[in-house]
C-alpha positions in Angstrom: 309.2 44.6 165.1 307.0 47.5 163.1 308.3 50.9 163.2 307.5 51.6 159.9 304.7 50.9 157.9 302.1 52.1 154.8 298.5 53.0 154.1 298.7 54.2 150.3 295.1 53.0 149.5 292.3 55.2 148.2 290.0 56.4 150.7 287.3 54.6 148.7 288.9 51.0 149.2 289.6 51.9 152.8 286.2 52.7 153.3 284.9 49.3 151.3 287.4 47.0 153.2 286.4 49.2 156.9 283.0 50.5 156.5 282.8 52.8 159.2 282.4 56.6 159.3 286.1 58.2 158.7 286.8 61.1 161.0 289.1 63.5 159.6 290.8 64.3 155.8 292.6 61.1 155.3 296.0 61.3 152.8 297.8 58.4 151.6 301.1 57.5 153.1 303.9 55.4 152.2 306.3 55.6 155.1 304.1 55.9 158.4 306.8 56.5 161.1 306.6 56.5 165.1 304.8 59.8 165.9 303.1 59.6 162.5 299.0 59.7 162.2 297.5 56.5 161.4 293.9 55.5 161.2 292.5 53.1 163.8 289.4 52.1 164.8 289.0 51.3 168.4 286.6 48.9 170.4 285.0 51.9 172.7 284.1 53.9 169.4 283.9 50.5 166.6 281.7 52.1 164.4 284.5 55.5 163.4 288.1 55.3 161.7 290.4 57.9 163.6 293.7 59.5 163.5 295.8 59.0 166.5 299.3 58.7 166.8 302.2 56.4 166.4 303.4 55.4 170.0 301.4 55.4 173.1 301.6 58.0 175.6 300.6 56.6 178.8 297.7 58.7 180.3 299.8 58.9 183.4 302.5 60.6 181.4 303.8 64.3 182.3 304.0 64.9 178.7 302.8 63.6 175.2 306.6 63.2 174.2 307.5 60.0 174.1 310.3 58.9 176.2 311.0 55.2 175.4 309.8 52.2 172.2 306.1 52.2 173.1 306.0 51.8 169.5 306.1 48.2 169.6 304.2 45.5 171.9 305.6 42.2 172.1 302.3 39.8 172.4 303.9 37.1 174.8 304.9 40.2 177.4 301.7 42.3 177.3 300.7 41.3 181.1 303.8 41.7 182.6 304.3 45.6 181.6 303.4 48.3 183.8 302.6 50.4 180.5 300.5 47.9 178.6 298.8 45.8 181.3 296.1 48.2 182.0 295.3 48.5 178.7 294.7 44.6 177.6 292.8 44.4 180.9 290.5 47.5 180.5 290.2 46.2 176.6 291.4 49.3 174.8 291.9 47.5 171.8 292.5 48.9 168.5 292.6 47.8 164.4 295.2 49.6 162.7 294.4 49.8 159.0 297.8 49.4 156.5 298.4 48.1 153.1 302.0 46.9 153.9 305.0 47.1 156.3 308.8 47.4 156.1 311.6 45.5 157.5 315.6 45.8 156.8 318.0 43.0 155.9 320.8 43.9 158.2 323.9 42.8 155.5 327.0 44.4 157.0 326.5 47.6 159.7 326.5 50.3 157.4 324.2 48.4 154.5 320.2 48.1 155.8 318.3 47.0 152.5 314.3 47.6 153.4 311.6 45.3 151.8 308.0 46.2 151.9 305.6 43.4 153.1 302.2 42.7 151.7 299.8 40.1 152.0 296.6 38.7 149.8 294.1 41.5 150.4 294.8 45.2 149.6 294.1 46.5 153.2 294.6 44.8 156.6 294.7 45.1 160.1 297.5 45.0 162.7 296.1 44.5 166.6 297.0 46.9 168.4 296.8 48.4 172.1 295.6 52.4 172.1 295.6 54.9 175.1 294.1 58.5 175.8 296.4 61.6 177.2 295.0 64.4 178.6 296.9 67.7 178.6 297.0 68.8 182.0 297.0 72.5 181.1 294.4 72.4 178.0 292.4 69.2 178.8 293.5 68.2 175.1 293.0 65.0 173.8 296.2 62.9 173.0 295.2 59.5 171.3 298.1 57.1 170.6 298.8 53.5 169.5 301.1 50.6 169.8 300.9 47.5 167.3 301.3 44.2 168.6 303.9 42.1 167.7 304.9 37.9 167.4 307.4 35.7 166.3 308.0 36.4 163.0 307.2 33.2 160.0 309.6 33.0 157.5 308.9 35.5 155.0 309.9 38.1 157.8 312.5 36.1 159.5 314.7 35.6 156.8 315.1 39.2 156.6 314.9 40.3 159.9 317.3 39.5 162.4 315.0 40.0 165.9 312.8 37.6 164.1 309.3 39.4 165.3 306.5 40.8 163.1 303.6 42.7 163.7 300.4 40.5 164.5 298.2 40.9 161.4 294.8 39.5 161.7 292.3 37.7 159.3 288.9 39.3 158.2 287.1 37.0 160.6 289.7 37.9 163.7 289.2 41.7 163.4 286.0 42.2 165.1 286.7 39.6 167.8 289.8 41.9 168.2 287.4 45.0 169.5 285.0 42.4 171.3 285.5 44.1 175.4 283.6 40.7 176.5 286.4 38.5 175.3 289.2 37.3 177.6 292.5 38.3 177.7 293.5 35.1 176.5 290.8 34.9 174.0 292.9 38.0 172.7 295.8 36.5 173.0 295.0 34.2 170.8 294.6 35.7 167.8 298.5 37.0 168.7 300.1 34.7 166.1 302.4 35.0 162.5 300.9 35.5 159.3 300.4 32.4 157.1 303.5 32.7 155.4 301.7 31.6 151.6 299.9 34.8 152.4 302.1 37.1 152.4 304.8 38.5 149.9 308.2 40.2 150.1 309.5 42.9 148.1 312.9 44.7 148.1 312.5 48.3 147.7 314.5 51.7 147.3 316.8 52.6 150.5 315.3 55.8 150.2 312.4 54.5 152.7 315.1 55.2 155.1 314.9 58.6 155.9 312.0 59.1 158.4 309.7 61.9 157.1 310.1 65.9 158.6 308.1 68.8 158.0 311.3 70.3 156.7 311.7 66.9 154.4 309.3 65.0 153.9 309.8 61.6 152.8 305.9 60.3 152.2 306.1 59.8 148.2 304.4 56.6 146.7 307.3 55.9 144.9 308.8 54.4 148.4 306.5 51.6 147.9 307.7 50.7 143.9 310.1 47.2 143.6 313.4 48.1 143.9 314.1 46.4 140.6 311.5 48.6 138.8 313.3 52.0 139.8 315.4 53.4 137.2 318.7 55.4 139.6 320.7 52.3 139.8 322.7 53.7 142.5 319.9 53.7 145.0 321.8 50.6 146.9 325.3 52.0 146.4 
């Protein structure tokens, strides 16, 4: 699972690590929720970054709301649902560009404890499935996106109970990602967990809780800071 994740790097590392033309004003975020903007670069336009949105909206939808977890895309399933099928086939792929994710150690019902997930470069790439809505009334654009998910390694699945985790791919895998000529199971392939000695785990402030409004927002980098570095030592009461 991924329904939460961050992009708090400079524009100018973004840029270094994806050099591509970057549509758009880009602003750091440290708690990227469903419906949130996140920069993607797709395999019909490879050579821009672009905002779209958090959660596919299938372009046969009646409306850009979304109606059920199109959030998430489990790898192994892809084929078999009416929703994603038509994407993997027609290749609209996607890199989605992050610096880290979160997951929650379920301890009792009421007690969720997040830790943010990182790996060995400073930004990566989830895989990811995107898909184009057209407003029937303006002929607006609607682009959204759905991350890919696996089995989760260890690092995620001692913390999170559905053991799943988004599929993050290596430097070498992400333009193979966007390739339209590759197969579907060529694709597919690349659908696997994160070398565990790659990545790192962090426990951080339940404050990352709160999905961000435009009447609260919740955004700040300080969502991203060790728990154990914060200085409220009530934040896990």
């Amino acid at each position: 699972m991924c329904a939460r994740y961050t992009l708090t790097a400079e524009e100018k590392e973004i840029l270094k690590n994806n050099p591509y033309q970057l549509i758009g004003a880009y602003e750091p975020d440290a708690n990227i929720a469903i419906t949130d903007g996140g920069l993607v670069i797709t395999s019909d336009e490879p050579d821009i970054i672009q905002q779209m949105s958090f959660g596919i909206v299938p372009h046969t939808a009646s409306t850009n709301v979304l109606t059920y977890d199109t959030w998430n895309i489990r790898s192994e399933e892809v084929m078999e649902k009416k929703t994603y099928a038509p994407l993997m086939k027609h290749r609209k792929t996607c890199l989605i560009i992050a610096d880290s994710f979160y997951e929650w150690q379920k301890i009792t019902d009421t007690d969720k404890r997040p830790y943010r997930f990182t790996n060995e470069r400073k930004t990566f790439c989830f895989a990811g499935l995107w898909s184009q809505w057209l407003d029937p009334e303006t002929g607006e654009k609607h682009r959204t996106f759905g991350i890919m998910t696996t089995v989760a390694n260890k690092t995620v699945g001692e913390i999170h109970d559905k053991q799943r985790m988004p599929v993050i791919l290596h430097r070498n895998e992400e333009l193979r990602w966007l390739n339209k000529k590759l197969s579907i199971e060529e694709l597919l392939e690349m659908c696997k967990p994160y070398p565990d000695h790659m990545m790192t785990r962090t426990q951080v402030s339940k404050k990352v809780n709160k999905v961000s409004t435009k009447k609260t927002p919740n955004k700040g980098i300080e969502l991203i800071k060790p728990y154990n570095e914060l200085t409220t030592p009530t934040l896990f009461d």
